[in-house]
Z-matrix of the N, CA and C atoms (Angstrom, degrees):
N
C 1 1.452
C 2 1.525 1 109.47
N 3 1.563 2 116.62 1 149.06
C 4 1.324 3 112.69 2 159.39
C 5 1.730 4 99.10 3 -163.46
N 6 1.687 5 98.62 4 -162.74
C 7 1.647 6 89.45 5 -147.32
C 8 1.854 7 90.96 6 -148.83
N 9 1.151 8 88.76 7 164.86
C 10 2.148 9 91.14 8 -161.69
C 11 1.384 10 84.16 9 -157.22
N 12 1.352 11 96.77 10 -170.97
C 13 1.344 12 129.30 11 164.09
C 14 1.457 13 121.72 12 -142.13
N 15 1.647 14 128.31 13 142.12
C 16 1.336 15 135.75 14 163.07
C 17 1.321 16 101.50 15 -84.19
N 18 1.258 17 107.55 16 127.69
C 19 1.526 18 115.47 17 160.61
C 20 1.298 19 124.33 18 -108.92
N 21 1.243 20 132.68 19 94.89
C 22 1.797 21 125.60 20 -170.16
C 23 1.522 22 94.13 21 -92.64
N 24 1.702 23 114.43 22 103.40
C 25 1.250 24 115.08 23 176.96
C 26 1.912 25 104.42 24 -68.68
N 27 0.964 26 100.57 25 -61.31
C 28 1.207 27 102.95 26 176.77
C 29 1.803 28 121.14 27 -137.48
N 30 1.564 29 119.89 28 144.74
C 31 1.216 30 110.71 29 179.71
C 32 1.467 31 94.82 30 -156.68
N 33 1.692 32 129.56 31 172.96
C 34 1.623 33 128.20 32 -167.96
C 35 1.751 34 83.31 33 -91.44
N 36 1.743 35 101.21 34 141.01
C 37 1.290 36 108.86 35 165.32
C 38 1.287 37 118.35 36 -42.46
N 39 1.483 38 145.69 37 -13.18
C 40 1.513 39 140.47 38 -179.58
C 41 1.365 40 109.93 39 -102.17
N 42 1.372 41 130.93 40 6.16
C 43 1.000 42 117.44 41 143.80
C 44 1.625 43 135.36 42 -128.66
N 45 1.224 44 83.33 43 41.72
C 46 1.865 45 103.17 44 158.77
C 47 1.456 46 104.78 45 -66.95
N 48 1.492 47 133.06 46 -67.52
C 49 1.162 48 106.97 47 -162.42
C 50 1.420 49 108.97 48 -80.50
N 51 1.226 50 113.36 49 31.37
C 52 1.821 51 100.15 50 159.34
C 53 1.543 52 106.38 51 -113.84
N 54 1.339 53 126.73 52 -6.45
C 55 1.126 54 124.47 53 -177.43
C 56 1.447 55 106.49 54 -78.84
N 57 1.436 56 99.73 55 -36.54
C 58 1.487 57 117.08 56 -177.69
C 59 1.547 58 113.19 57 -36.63
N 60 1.836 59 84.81 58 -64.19
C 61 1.863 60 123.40 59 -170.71
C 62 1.779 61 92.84 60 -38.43
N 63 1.202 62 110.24 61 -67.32
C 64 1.356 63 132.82 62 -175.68
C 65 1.464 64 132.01 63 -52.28
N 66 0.979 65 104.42 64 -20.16
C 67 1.583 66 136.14 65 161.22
C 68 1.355 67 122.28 66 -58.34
N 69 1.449 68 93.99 67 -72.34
C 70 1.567 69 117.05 68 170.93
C 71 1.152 70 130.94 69 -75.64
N 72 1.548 71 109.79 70 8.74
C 73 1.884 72 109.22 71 173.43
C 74 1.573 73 91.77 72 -108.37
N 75 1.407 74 122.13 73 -19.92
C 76 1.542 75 118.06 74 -162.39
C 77 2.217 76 88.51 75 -85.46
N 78 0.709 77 124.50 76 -26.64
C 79 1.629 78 152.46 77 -129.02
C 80 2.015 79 100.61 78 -114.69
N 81 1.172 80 65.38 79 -52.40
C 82 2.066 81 83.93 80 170.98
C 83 1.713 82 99.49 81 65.95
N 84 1.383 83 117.26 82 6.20
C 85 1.711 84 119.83 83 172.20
C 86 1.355 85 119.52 84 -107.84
N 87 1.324 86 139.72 85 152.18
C 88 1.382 87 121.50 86 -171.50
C 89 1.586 88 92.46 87 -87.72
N 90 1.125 89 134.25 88 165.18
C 91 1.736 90 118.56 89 158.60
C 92 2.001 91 88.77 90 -157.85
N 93 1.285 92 100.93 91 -175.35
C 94 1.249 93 113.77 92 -157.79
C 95 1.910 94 100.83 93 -139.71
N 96 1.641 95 112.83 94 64.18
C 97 1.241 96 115.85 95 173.76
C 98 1.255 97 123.78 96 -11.86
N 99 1.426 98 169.56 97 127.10
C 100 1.043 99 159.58 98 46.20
C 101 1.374 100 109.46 99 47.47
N 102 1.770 101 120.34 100 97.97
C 103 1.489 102 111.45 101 179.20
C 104 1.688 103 100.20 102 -130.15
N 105 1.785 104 106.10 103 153.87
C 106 1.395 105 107.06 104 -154.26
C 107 1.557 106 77.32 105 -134.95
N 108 1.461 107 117.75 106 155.58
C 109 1.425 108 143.50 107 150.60
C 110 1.769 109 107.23 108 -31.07
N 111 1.317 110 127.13 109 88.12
C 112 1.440 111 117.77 110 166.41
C 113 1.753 112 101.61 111 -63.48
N 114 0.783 113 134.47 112 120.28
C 115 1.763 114 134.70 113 174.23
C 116 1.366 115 115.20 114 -82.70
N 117 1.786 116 132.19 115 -19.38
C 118 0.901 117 135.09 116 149.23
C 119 1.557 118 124.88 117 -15.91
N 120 1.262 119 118.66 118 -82.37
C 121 1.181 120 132.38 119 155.40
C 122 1.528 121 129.61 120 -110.38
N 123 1.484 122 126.07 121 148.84
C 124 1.402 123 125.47 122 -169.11
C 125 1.580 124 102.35 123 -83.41
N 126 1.282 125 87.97 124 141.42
C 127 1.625 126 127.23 125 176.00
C 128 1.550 127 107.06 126 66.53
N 129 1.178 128 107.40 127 31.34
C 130 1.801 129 126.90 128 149.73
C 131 1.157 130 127.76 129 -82.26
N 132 1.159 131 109.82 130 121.11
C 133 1.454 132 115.05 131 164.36
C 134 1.457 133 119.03 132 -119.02
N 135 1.738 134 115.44 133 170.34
C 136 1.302 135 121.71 134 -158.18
C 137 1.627 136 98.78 135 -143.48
N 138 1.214 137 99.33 136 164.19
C 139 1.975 138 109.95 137 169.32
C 140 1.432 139 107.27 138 164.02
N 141 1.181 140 95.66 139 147.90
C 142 1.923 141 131.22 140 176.47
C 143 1.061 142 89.00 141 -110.43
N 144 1.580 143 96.43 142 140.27
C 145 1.396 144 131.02 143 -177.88
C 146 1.614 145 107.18 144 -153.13
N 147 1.335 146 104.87 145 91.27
C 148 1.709 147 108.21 146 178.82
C 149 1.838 148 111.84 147 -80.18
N 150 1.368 149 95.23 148 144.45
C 151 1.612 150 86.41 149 -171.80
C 152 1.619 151 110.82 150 -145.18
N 153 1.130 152 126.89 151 177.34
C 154 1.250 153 126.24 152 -169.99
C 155 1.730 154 114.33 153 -151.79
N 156 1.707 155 108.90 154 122.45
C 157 1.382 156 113.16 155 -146.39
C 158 1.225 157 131.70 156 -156.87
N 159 1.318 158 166.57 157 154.66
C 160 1.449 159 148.47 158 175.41
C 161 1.547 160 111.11 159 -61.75
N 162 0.839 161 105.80 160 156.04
C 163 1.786 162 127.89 161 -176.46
C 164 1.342 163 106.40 162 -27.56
N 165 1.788 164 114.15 163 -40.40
C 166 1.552 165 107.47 164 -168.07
C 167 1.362 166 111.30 165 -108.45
N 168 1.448 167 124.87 166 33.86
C 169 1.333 168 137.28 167 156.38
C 170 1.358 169 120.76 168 -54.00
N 171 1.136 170 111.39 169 -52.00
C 172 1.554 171 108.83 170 173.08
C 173 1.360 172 120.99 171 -65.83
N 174 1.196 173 119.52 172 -36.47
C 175 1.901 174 107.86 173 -161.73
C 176 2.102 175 78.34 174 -92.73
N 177 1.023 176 117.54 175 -12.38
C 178 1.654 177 116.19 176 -166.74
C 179 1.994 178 105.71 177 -74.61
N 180 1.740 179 109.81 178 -38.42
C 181 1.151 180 130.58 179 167.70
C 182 1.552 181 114.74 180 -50.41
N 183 1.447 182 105.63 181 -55.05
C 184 1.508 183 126.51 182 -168.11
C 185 1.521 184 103.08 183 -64.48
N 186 1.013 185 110.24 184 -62.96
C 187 1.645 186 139.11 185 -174.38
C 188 2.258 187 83.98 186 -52.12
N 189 0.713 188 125.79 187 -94.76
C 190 1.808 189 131.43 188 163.34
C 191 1.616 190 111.02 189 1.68
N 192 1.193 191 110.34 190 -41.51
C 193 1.720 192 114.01 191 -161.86
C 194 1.626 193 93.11 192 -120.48
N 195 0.951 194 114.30 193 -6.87
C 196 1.836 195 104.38 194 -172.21
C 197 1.226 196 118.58 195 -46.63
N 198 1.629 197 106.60 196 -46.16
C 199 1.593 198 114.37 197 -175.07
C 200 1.098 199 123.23 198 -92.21
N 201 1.614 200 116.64 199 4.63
C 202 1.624 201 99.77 200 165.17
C 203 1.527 202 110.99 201 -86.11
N 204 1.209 203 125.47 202 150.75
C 205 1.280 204 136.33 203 -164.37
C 206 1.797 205 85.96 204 -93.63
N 207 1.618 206 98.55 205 -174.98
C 208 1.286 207 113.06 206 178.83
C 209 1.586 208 122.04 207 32.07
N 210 1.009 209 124.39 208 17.27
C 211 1.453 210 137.80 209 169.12
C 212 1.876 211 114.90 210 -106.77
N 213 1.479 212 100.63 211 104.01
C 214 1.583 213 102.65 212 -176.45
C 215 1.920 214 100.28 213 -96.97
N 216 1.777 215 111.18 214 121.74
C 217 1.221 216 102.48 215 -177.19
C 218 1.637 217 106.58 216 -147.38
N 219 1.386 218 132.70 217 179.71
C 220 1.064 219 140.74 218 -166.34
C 221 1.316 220 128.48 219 -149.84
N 222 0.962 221 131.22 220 95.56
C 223 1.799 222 129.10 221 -175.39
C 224 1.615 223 130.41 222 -97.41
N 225 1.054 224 103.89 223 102.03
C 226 1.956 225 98.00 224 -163.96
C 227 1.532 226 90.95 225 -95.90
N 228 1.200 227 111.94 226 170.65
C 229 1.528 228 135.87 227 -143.51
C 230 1.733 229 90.69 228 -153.57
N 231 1.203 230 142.74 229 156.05
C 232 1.380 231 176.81 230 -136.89
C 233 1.332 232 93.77 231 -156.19
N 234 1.383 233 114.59 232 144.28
C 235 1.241 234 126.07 233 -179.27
C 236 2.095 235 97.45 234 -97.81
N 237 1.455 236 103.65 235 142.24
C 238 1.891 237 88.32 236 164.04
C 239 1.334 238 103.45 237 -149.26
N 240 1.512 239 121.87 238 -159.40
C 241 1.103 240 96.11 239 -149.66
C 242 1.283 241 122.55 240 -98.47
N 243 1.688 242 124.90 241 15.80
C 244 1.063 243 133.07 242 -167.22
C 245 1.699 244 102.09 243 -106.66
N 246 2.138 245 106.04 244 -26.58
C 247 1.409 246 117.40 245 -160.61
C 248 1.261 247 112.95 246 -119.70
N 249 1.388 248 134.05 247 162.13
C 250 1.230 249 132.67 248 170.24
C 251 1.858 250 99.62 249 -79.40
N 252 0.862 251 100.01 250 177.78
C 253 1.711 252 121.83 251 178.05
C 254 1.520 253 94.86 252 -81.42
N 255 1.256 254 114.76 253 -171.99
C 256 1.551 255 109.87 254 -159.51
C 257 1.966 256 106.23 255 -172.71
N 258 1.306 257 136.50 256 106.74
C 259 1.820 258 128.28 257 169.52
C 260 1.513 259 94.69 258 -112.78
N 261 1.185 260 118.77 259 133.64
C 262 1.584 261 139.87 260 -169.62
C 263 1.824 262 96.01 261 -108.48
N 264 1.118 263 158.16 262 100.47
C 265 1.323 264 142.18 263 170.07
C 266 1.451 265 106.83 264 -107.09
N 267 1.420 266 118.00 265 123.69
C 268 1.258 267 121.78 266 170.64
C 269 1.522 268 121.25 267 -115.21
N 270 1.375 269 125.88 268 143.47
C 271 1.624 270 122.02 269 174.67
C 272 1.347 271 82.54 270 -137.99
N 273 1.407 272 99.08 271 153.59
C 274 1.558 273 128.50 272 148.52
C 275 1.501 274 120.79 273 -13.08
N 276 1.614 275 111.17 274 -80.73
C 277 1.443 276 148.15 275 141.48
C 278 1.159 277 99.58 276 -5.31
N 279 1.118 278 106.84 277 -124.10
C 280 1.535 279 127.77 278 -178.90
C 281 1.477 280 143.21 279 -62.20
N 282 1.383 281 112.41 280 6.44
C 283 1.446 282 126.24 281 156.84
C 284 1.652 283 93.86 282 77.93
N 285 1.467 284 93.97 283 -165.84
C 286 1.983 285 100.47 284 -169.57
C 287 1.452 286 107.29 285 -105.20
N 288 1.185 287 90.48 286 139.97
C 289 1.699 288 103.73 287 175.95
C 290 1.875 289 112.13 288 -129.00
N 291 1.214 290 99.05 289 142.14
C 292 1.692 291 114.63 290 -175.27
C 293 0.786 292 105.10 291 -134.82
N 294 1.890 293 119.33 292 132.65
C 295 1.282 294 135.98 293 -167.50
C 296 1.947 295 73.39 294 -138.39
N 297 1.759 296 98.97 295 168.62
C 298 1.330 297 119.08 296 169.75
C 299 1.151 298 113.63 297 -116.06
N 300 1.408 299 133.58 298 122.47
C 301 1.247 300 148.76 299 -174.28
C 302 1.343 301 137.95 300 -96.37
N 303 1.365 302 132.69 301 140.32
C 304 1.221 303 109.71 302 178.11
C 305 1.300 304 125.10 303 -107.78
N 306 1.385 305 123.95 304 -163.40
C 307 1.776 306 118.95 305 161.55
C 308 1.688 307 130.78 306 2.55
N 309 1.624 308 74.96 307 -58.93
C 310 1.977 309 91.57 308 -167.20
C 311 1.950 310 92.25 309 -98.00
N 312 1.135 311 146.50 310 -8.45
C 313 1.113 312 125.62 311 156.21
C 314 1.676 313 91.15 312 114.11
N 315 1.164 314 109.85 313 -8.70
C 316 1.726 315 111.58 314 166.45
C 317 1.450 316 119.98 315 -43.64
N 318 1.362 317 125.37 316 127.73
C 319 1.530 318 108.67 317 142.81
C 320 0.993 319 129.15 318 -23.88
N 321 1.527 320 126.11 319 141.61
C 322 2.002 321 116.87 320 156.77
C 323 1.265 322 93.03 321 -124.26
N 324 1.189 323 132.54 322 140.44
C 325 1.133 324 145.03 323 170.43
C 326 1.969 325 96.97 324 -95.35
N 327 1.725 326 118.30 325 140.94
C 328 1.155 327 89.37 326 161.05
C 329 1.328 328 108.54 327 -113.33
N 330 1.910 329 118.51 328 -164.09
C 331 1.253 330 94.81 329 -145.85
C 332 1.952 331 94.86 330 -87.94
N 333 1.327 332 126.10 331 -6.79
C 334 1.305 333 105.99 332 157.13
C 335 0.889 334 128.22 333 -67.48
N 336 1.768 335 132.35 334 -21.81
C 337 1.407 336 102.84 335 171.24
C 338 1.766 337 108.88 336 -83.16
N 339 1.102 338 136.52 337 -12.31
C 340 1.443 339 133.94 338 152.81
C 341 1.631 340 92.86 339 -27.05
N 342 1.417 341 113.33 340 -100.68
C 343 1.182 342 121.38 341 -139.16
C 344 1.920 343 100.67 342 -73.16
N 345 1.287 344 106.00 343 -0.22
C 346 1.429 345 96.43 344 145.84
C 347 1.655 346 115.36 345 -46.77
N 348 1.320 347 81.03 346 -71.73
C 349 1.890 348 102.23 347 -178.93
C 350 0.978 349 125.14 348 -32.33
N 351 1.186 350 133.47 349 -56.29
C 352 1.502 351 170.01 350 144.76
C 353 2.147 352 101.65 351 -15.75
N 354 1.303 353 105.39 352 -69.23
C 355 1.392 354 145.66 353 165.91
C 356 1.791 355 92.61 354 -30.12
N 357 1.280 356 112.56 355 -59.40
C 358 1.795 357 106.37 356 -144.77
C 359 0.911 358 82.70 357 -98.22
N 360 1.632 359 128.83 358 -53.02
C 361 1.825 360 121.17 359 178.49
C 362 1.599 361 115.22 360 -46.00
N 363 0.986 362 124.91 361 -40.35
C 364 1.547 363 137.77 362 -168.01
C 365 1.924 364 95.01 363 48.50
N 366 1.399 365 122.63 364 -125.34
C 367 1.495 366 114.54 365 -173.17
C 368 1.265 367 118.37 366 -95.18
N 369 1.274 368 118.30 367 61.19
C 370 1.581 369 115.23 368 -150.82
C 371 1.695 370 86.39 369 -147.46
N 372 1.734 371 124.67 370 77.22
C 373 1.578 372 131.23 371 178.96
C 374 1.831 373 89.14 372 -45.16
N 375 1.050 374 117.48 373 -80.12
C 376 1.554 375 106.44 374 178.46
C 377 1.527 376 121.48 375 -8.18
N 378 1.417 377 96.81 376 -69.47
C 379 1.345 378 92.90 377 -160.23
C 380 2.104 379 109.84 378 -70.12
N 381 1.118 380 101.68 379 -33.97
C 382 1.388 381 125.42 380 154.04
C 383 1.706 382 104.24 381 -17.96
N 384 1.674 383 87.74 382 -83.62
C 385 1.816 384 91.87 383 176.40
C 386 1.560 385 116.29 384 -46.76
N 387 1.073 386 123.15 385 -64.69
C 388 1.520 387 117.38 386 -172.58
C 389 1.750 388 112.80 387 -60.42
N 390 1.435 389 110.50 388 -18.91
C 391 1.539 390 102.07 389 172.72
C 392 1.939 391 101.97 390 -60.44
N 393 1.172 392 94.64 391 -51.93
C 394 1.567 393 109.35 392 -162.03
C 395 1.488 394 106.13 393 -55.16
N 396 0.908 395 111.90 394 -22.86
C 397 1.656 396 130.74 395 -161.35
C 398 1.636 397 121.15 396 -99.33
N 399 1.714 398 86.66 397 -14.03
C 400 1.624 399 109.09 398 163.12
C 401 1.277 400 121.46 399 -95.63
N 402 1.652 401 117.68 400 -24.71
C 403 1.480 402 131.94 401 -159.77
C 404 1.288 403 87.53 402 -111.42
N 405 1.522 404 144.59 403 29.58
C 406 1.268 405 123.76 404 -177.23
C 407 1.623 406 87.43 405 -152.88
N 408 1.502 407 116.27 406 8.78
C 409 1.443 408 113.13 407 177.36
C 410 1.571 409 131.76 408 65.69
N 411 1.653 410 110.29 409 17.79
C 412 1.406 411 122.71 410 -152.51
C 413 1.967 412 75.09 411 -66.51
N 414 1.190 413 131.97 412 -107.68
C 415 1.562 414 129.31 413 168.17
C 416 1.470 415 99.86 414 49.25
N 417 1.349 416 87.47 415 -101.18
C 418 1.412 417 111.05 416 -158.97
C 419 2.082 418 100.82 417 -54.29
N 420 1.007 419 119.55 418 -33.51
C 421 1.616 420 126.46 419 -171.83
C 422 1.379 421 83.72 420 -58.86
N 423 1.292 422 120.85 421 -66.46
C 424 1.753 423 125.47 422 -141.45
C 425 1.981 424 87.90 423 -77.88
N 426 1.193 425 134.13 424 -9.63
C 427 1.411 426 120.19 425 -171.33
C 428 1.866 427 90.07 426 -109.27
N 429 0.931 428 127.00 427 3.23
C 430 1.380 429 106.90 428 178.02
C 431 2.111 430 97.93 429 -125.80
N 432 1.106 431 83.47 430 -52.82
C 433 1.860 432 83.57 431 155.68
C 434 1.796 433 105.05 432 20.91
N 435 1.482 434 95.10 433 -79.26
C 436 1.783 435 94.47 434 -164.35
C 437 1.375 436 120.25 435 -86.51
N 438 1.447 437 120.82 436 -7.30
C 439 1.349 438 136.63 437 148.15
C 440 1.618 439 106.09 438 -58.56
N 441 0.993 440 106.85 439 -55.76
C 442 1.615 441 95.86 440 -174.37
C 443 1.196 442 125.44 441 -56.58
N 444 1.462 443 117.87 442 -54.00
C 445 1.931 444 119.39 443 141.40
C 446 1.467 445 125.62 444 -5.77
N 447 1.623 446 110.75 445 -76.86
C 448 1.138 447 114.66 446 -176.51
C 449 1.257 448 115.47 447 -67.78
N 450 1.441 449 131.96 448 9.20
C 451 1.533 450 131.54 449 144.73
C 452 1.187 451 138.66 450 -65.98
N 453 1.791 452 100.68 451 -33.78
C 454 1.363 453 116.16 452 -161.87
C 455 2.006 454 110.93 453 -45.43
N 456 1.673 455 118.27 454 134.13
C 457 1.186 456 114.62 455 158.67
C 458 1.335 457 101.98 456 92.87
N 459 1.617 458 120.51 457 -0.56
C 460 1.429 459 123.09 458 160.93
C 461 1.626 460 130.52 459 -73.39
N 462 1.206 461 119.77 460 124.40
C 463 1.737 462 107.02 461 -160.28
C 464 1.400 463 103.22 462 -69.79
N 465 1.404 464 94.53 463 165.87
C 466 1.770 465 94.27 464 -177.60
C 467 1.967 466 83.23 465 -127.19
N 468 1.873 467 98.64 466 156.82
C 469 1.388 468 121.82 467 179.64
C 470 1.842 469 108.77 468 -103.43
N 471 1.142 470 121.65 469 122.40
C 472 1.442 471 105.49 470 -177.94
C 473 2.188 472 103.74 471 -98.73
N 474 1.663 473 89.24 472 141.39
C 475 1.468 474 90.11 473 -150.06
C 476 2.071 475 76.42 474 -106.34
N 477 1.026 476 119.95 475 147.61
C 478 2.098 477 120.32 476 177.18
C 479 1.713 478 83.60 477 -136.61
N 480 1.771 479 75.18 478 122.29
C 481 2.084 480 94.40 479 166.15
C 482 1.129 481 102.02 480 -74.12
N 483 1.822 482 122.23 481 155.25
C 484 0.863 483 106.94 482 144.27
C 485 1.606 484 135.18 483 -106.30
N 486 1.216 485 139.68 484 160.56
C 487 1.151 486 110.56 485 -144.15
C 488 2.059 487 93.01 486 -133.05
């Protein structure tokens, strides 16, 4: 077992109750999201939803919300002892990206995807940087960035599967 959180930085008020729907089949609990005014943009809304779950909760969440469009969201994962930890970031834009995380919620790059990096740049520090800068999710950070703000100090509900 381990335990994360959904973060729906932002999504159009009409499809809350499908995020909801979607939630709760990955979740296997009925629950009743908690949704707040995203102020970012009008007629957005936002919510955290911390939860607690088997190993494949997270990529199972992600995989659930992939196809609604216009929904920017995020799913972190707990590391245990079989799995690494896990941040899911999705935008509109730029689709989902997964890095593996540790303790403190850092990226880890490992060292194959380094020398991936390393690999496509060949002698080109430039190109180097922007590999690194893709595999570490900088993108997606700087496009949700001000969504994440306009969350700050919002309560979160903890949702336990049962299994």
């Amino acid at each position: 077992m381990t335990q994360g959180v959904l973060y729906i930085h932002s999504a159009p008020r009409a499809l809350a109750p499908h995020i909801e729907w979607a939630a709760n089949g990955v979740l296997g609990v009925p629950s009743r999201i908690r949704w707040e005014e995203q102020y970012v943009g009008r007629g957005l809304v936002r919510a955290e939803l911390t939860w607690r779950g088997r190993d494949d909760t997270g990529p199972r969440l992600v995989s659930a919300l992939r196809g609604m469009h216009d929904v920017r969201f995020e799913v972190t994962q707990e590391a245990t002892v079989s799995s690494d930890g896990a941040r899911w970031s999705c935008t509109p834009e730029l689709g989902i990206h997964h890095a593996a995380t540790d303790r403190a919620g850092n990226a880890v790059l490992t060292e194959d995807h380094v020398r991936g990096c390393m690999d496509r740049a060949g002698d080109d520090a430039g190109a180097l940087r922007r590999e690194l800068s893709i595999a570490l999710g900088e993108a997606w950070d700087e496009e949700l960035e001000i969504y994440r703000h306009a969350g700050e100090g919002v309560p979160m509900r903890w949702l336990h599967r049962v299994s």
